[in-house]
DRENDRENDREN-657655 format. One record per residue (C-alpha): residue number from 1; y, z, x. Coordinates in Angstrom, 2 decimals, padded with zeros to 5 digits. Layout:
N
+-----+---------+---------+---------+
| num |       y |       z |       x |
+-----+---------+---------+---------+
| NUM |       Y |       Z |       X |
...
+-----+---------+---------+---------+
END
This chain:
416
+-----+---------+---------+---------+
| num |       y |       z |       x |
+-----+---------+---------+---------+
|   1 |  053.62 |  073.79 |  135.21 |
|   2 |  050.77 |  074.09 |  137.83 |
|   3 |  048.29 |  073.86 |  134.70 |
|   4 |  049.77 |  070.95 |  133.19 |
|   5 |  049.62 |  069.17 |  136.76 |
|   6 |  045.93 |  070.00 |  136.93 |
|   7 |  045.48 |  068.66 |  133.57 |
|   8 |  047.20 |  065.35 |  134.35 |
|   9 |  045.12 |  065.05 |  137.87 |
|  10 |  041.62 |  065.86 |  135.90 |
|  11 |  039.66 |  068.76 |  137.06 |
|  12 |  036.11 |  069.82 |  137.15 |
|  13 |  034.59 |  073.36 |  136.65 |
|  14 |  031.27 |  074.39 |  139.17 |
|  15 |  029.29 |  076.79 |  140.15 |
|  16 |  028.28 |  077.48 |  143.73 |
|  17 |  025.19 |  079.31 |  144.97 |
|  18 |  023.57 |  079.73 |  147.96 |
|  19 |  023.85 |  082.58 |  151.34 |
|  20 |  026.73 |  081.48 |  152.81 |
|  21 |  029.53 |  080.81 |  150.15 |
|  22 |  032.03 |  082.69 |  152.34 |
|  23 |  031.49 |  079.74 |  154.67 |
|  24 |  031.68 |  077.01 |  152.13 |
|  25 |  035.08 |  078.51 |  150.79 |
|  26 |  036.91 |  078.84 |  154.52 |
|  27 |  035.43 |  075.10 |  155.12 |
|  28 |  036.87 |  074.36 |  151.98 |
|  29 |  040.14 |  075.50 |  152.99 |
|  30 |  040.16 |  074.67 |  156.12 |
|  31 |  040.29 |  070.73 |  154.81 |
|  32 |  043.07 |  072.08 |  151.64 |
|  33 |  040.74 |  071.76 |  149.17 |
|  34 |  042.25 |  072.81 |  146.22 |
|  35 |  040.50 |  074.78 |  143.46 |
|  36 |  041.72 |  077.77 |  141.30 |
|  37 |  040.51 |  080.16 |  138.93 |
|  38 |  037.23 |  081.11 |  140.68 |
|  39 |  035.50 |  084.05 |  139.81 |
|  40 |  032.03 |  085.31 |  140.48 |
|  41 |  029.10 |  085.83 |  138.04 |
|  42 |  026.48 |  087.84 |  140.26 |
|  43 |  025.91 |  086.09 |  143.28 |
|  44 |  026.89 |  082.79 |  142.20 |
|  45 |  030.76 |  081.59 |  142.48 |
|  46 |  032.43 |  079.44 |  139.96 |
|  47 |  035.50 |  077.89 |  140.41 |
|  48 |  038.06 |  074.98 |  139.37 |
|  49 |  038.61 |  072.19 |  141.22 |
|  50 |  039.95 |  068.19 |  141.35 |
|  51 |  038.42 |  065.10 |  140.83 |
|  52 |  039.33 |  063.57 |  143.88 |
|  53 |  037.48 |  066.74 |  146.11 |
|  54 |  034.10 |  066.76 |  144.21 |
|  55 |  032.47 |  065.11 |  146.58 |
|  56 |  033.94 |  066.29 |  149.88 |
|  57 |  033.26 |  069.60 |  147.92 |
|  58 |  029.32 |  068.40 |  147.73 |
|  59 |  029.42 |  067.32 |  151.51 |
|  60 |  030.61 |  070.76 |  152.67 |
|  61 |  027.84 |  072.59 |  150.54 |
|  62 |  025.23 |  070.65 |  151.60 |
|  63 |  026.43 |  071.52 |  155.32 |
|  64 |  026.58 |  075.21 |  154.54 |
|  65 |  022.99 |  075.06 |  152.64 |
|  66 |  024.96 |  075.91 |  149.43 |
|  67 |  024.02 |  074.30 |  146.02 |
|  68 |  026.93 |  072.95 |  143.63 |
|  69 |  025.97 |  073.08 |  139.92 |
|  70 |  028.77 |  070.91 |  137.42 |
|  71 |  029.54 |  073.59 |  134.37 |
|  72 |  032.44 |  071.28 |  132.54 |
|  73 |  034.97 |  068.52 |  133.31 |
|  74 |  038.38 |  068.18 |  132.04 |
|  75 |  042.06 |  066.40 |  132.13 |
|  76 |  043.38 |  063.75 |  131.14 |
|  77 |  041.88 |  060.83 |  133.20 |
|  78 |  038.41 |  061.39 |  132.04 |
|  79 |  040.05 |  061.49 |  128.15 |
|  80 |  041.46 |  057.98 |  128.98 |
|  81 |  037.56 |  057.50 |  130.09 |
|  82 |  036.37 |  058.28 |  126.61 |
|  83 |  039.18 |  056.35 |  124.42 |
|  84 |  038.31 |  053.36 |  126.25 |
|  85 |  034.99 |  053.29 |  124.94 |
|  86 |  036.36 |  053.80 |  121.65 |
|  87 |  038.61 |  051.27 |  121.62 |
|  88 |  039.93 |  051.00 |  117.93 |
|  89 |  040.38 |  055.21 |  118.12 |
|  90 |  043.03 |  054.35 |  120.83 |
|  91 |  044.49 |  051.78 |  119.16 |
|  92 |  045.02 |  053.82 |  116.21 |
|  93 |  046.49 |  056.68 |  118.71 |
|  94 |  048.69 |  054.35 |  120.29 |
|  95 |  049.72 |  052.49 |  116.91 |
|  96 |  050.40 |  056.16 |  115.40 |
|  97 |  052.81 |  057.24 |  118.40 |
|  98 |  054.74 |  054.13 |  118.08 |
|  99 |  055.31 |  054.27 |  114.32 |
| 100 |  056.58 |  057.89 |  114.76 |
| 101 |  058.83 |  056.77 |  118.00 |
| 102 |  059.92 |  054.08 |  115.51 |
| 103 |  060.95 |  056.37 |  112.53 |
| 104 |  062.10 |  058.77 |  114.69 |
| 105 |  064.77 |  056.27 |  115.47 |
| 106 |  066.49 |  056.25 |  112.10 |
| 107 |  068.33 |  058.70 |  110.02 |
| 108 |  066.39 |  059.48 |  106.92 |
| 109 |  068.65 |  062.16 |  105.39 |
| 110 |  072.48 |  062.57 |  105.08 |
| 111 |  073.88 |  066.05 |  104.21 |
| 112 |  077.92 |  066.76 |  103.38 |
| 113 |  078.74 |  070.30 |  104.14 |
| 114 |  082.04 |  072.24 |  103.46 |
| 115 |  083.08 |  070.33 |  100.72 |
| 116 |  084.74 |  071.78 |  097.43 |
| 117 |  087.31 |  069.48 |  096.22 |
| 118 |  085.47 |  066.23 |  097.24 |
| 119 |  082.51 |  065.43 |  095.66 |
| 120 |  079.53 |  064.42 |  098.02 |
| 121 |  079.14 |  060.75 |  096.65 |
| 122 |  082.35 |  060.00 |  097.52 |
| 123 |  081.49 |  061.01 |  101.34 |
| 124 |  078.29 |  059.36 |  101.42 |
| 125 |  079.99 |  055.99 |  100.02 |
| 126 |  082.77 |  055.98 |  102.53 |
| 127 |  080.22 |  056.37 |  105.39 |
| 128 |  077.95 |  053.93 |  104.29 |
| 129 |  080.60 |  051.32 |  104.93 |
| 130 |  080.08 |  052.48 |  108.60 |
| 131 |  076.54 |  052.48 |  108.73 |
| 132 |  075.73 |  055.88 |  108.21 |
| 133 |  073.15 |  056.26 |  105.73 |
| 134 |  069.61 |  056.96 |  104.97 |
| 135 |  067.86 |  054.29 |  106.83 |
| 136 |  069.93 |  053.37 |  109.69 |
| 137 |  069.64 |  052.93 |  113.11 |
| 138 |  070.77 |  055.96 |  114.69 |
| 139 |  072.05 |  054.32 |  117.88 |
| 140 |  074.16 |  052.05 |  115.45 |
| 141 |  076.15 |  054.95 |  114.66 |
| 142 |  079.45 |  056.03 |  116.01 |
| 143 |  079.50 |  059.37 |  115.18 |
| 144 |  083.29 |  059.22 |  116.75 |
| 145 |  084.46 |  056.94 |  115.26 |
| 146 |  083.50 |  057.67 |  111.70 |
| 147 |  085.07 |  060.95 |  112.31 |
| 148 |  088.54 |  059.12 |  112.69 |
| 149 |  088.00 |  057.22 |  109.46 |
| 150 |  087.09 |  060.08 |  107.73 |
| 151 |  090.26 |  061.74 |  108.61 |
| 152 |  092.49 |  058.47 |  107.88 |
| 153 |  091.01 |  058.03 |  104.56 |
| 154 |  090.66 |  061.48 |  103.09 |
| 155 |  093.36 |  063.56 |  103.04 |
| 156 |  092.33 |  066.12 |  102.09 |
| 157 |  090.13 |  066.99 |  105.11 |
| 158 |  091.61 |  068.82 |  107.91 |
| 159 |  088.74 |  068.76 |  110.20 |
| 160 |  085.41 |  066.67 |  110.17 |
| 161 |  082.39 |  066.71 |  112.39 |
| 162 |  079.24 |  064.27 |  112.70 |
| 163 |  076.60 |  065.23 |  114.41 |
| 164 |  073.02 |  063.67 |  113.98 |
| 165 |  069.70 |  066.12 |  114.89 |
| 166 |  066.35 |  064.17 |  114.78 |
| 167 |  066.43 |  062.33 |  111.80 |
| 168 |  069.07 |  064.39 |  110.05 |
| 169 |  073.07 |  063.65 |  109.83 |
| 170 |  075.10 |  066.09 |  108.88 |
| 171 |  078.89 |  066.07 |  107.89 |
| 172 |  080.50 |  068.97 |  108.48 |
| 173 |  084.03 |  069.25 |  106.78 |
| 174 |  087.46 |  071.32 |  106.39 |
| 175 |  089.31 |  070.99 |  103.77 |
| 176 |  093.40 |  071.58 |  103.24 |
| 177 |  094.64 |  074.08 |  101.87 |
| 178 |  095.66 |  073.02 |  098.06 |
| 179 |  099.00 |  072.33 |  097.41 |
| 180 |  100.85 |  074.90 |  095.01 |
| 181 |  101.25 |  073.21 |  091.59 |
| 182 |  105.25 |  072.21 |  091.34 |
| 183 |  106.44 |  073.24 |  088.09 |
| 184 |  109.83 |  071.51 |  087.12 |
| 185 |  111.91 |  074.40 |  086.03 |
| 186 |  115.11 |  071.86 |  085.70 |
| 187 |  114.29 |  069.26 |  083.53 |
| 188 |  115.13 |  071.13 |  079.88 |
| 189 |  111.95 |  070.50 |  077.49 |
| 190 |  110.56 |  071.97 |  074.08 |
| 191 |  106.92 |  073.17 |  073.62 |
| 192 |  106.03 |  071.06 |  070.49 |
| 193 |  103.45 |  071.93 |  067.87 |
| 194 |  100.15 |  069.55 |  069.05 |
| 195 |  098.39 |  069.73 |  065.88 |
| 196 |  098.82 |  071.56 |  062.07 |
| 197 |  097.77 |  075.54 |  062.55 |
| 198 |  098.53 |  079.40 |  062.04 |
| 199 |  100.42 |  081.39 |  064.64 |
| 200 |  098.38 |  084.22 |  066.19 |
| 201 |  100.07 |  084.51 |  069.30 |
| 202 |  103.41 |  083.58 |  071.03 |
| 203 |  104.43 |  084.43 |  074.59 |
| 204 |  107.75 |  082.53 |  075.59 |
| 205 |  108.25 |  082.30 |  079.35 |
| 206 |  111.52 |  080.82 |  079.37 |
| 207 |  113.06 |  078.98 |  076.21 |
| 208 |  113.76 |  080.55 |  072.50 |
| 209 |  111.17 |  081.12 |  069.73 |
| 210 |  111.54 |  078.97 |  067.06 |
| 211 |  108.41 |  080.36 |  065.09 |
| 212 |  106.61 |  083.63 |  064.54 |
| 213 |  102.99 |  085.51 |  064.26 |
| 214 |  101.95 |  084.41 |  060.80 |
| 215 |  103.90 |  081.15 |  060.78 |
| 216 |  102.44 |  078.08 |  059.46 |
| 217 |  103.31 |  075.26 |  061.79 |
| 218 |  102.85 |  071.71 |  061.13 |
| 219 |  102.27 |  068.83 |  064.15 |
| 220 |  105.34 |  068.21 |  065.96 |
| 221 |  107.44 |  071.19 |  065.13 |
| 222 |  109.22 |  072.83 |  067.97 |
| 223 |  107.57 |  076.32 |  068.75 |
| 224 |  109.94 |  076.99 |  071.91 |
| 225 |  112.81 |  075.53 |  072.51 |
| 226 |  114.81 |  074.47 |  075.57 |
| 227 |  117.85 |  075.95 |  073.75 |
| 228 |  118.66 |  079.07 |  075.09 |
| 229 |  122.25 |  080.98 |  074.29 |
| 230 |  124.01 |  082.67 |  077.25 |
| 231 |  126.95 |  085.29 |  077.20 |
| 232 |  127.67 |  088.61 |  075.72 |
| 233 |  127.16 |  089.46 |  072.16 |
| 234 |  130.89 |  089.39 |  070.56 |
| 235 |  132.94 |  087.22 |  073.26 |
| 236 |  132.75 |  083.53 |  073.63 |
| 237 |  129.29 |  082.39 |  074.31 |
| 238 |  127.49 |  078.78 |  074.99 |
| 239 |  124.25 |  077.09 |  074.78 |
| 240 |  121.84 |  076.23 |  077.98 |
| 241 |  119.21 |  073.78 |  078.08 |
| 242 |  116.10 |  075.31 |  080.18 |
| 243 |  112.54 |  074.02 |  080.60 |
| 244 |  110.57 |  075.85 |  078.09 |
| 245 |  107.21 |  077.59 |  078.73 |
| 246 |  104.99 |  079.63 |  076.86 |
| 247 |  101.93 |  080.19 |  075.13 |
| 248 |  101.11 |  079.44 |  071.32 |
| 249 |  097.77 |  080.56 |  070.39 |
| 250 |  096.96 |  079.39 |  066.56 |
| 251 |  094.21 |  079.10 |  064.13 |
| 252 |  093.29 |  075.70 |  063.50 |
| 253 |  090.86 |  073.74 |  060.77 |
| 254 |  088.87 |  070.82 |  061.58 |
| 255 |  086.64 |  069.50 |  059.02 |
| 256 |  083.13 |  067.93 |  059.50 |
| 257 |  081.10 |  065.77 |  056.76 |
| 258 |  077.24 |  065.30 |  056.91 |
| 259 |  074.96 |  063.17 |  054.25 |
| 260 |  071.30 |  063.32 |  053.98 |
| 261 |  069.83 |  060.75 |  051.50 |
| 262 |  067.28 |  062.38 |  048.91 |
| 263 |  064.39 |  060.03 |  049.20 |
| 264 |  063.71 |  059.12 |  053.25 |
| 265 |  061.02 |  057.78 |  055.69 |
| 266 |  059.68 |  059.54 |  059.52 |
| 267 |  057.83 |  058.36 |  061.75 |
| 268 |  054.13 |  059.71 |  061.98 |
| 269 |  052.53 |  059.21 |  065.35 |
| 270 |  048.67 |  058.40 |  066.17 |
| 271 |  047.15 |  061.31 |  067.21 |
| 272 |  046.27 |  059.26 |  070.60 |
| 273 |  048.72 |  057.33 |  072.54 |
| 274 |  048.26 |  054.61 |  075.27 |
| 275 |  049.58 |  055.02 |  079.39 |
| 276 |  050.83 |  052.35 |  081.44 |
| 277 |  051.87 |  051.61 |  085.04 |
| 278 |  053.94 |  049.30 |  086.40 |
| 279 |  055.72 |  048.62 |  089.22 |
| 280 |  059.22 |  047.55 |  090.36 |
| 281 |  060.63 |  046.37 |  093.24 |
| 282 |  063.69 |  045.97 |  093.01 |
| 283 |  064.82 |  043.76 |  089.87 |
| 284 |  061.27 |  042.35 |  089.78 |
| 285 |  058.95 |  044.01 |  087.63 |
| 286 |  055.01 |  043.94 |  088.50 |
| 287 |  052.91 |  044.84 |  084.92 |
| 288 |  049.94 |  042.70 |  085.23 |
| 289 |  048.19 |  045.67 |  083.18 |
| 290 |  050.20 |  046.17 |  080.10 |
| 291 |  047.88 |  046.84 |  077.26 |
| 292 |  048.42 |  045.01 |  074.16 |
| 293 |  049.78 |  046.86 |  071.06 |
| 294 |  049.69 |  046.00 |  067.42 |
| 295 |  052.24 |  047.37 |  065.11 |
| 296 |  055.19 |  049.60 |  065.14 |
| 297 |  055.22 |  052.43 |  068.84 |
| 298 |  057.78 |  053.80 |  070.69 |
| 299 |  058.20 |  053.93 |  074.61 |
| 300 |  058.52 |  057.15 |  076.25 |
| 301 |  058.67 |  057.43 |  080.37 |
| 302 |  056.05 |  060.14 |  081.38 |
| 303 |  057.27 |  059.92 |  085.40 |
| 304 |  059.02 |  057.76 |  087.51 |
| 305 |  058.09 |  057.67 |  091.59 |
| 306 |  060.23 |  056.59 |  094.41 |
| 307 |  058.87 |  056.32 |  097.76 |
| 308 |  061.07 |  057.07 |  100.70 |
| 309 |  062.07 |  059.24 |  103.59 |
| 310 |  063.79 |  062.12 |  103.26 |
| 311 |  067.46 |  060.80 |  101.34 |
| 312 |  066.19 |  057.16 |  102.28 |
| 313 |  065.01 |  055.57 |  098.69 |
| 314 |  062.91 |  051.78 |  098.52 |
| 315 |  063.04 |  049.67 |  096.32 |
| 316 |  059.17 |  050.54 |  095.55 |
| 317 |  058.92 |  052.45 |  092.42 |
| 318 |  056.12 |  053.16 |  090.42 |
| 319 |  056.94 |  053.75 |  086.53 |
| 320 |  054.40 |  055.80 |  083.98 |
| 321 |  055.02 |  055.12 |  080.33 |
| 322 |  053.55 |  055.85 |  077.23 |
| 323 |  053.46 |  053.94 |  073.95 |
| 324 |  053.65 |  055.98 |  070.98 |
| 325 |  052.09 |  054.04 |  068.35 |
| 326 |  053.24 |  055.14 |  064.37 |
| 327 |  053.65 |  054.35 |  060.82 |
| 328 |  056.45 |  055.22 |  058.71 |
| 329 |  055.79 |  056.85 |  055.75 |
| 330 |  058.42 |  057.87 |  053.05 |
| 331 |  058.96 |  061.11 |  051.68 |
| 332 |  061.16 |  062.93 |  049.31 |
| 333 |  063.43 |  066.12 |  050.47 |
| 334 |  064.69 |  068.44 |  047.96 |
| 335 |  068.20 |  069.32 |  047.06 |
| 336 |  067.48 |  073.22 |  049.05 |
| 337 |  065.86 |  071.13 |  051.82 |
| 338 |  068.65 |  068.89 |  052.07 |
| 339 |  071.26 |  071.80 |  052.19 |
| 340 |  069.30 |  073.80 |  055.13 |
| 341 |  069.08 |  070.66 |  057.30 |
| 342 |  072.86 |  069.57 |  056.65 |
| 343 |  073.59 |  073.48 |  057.29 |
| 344 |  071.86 |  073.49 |  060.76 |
| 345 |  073.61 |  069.53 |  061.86 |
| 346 |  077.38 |  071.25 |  061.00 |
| 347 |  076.62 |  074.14 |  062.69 |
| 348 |  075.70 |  072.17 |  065.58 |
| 349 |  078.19 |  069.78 |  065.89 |
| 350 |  081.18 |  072.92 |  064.78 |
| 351 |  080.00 |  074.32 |  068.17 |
| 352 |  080.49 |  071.40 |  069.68 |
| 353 |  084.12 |  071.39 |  069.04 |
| 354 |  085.38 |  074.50 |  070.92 |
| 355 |  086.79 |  073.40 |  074.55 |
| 356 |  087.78 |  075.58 |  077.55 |
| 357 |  089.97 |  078.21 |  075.96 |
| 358 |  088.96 |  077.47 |  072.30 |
| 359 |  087.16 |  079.61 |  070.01 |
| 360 |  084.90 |  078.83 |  067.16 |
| 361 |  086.65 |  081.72 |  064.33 |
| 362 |  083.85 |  081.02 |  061.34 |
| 363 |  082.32 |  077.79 |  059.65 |
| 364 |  082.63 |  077.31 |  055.88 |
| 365 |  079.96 |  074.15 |  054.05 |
| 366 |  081.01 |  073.42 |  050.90 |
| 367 |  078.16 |  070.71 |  049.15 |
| 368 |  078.83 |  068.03 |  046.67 |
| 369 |  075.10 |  066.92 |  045.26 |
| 370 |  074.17 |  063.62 |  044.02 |
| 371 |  071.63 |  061.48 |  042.15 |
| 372 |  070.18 |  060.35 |  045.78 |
| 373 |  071.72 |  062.09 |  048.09 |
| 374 |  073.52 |  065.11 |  049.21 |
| 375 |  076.99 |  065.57 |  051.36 |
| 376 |  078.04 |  068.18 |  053.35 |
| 377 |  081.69 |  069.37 |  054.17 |
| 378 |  082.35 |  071.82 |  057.07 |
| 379 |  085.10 |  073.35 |  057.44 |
| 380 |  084.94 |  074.51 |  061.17 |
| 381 |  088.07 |  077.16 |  062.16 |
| 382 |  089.02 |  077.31 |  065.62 |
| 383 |  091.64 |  079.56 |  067.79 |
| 384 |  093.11 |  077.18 |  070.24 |
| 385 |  096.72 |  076.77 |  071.80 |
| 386 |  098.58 |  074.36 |  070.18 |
| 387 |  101.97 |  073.94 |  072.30 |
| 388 |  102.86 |  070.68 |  074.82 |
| 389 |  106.00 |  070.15 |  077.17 |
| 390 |  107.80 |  067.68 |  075.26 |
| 391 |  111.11 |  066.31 |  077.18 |
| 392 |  114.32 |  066.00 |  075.53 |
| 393 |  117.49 |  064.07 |  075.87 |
| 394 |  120.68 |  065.93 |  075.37 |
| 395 |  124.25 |  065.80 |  075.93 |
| 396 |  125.51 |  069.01 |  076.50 |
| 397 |  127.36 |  071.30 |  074.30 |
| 398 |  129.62 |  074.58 |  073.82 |
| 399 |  130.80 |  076.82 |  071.40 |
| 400 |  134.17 |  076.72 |  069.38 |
| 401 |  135.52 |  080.17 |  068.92 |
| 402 |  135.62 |  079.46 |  065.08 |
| 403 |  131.15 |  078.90 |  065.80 |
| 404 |  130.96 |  075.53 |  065.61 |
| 405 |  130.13 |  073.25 |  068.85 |
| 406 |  131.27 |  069.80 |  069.91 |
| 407 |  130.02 |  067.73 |  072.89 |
| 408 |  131.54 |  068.40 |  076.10 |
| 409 |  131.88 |  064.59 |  077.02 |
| 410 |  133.80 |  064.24 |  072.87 |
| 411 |  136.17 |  067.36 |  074.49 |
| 412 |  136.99 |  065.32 |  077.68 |
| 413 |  137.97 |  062.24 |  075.72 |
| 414 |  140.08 |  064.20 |  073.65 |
| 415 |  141.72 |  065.70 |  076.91 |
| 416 |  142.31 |  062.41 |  078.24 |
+-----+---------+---------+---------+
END
């Protein structure tokens, strides 16, 4: 602290010769002359001192018979001094500080943390609406009570914090704990055949088998059903209707068809191609500067520049493109050609088919060649499970002791 109060008071550094320094110092003090950091180099002293006591300092060593030599001067004062002589230098200082006082005053970046379920976009939109984004004025925001709305309009946070630092908001959030997944064990149901397919595997949870490994099972056949016989094997026994669940893991066939013509055109591009800038602000597009192109070229986007601040995004972008300039020119593929690029497009799109849980078994082509072109048919096997709840409508039922059933609401009428 005592430095930086020197340093705001200016100081000079001096050197002070002569027989009777001892004298000059005690005078010196005598009067509180500050000065600090003296040492001595031989017989001469040299010391720090202030502005303001320079020359009472001169004064008291010309009464002593001492001489006072200025080394260096200092501080802030005589720094003012010099920026006032160089006037558009201190305008450019004092422009520069209030810029950065005046971007200091806005939030520039927006980060979500603790988040799993919610995705951060939804976050960010919902606090937008409340002036929290990249860009705003940071006294604008009430950091309390966007914490309420958060809570109110998200249930699934528990606890939410918003705290701005500098230029940086942050969101801090807890989520709830997830809600176990109610299964309706009540409400009988069948698991139904989705789709055509070859039993591999069948696990039934709760429900009968209808079907076995090795079956072939066609769309909307019941695999499990809700039907499930209770009582002892030789005495009276009668049919329940659970909610069936299981697994049903079958081979399934999807087929694929592909056609490449014989005799074809491609595109072949100029060895040189031309750039181009332009810029966009906003929905306005600025591209003074296209070039002018003759004949057939394709656009590609090379890079694509926002300027901002931090998460904070203009509406100043500056767009490099590339036109590709080409000819077509035809050519003629043969029938083995053909084959190996139909081969490689089925194989491409048969791994495409396999979603979570699915596997791709083995692809088959089969080829059927023409006068001008050739077709491809891929027959892509997959191992997927096949079975969905379906809900069913019943009226319940027993057993007759000869082993036939009748409806329990036929029985009542009959008892009536």
């Amino acid at each position: 602290m005592p430095a930086l109060w020197y340093y705001l008071r200016g100081y000079v550094m001096i050197r002070v010769t002569g027989f009777s320094i001892e004298r000059f110092l005690n005078l010196a003090s005598y009067h509180q002359i500050l000065f600090w950091d003296t040492r001595y180099e031989g017989t001469a002293l040299v010391l720090k001192t202030t502005l303001d006591a320079k020359a009472e300092l001169s004064y008291y060593a010309e009464k002593t018979g001492c001489q006072l030599e200025l080394i260096a001067s200092g501080g802030l004062p005589l720094q003012l001094q010099r920026l006032c002589k160089r006037q558009l230098f201190a305008a450019g200082i004092l422009c520069f500080v209030g810029i950065l006082y005046l971007l200091s005053s806005f939030v520039w970046r927006v980060d979500v943390q603790g988040n799993e379920r919610l995705t951060k976009e939804e976050i960010l939109q919902a606090c937008e609406k409340y002036d929290l984004h990249p860009g705003s004025w940071k006294r604008g925001v009430d950091t309390k009570m966007l914490t309420k709305v958060l809570l109110t309009e998200f249930s699934d946070i528990s606890w939410v914090s918003v705290g701005i630092d500098g230029t940086d908001a942050t969101i801090h959030i807890a989520e709830t704990v997830v809600a176990p997944e109610i299964v309706d064990k009540t409400t009988p149901c069948d698991i139904i055949a989705e789709k055509d397919g070859l039993v591999l595997q069948i696990v039934a949870e709760r429900g009968t088998p209808k079907v076995q490994v090795g079956d072939v099972v066609q769309k909307g056949e019941v695999l499990i059903s809700s039907a499930v016989l209770v009582g002892i094997e030789g005495e009276e026994q009668h049919t329940e209707y659970v909610a069936a669940s299981g697994r049903v893991q079958a081979r399934t066939w999807e087929k694929l068809t592909e056609e490449l013509p014989l005799s074809d055109s491609k595109k072949i591009y100029a060895a040189q191609s031309t750039s181009n800038r332009m810029l966009l602000i906003g929905n306005w597009q600025m591209d003074f500067l296209k070039p002018r192109m003759t004949g057939a070229y394709d656009t590609e986007i090379q890079s694509v520049q926002n300027f901002g601040v931090g998460d904070w995004k203009s509406p100043l972008v500056l767009v490099t493109e590339a036109y590709l300039p080409y000819e077509m020119q035809p050519f003629t593929r043969t029938v083995e050609e053909a084959k190996e690029e139909l081969e490689a497009m089925c194989i491409k799109k048969a791994s495409a088919l396999p979603k979570a849980g699915e596997e791709l078994e083995e692809t088959k082509l089969q080829y059927e060649v023409y006068a001008d072109c050739v077709r491809a048919v891929c027959t892509a096997t997959l191992s997927e499970q096949i079975g969905f709840v379906q809900n069913i409508e019943h009226t319940g039922q027993i057993n007759r002791e000869d082993g036939t059933t009748e409806n329990e609401s036929d029985r009542k009428s009959l008892t009536d």
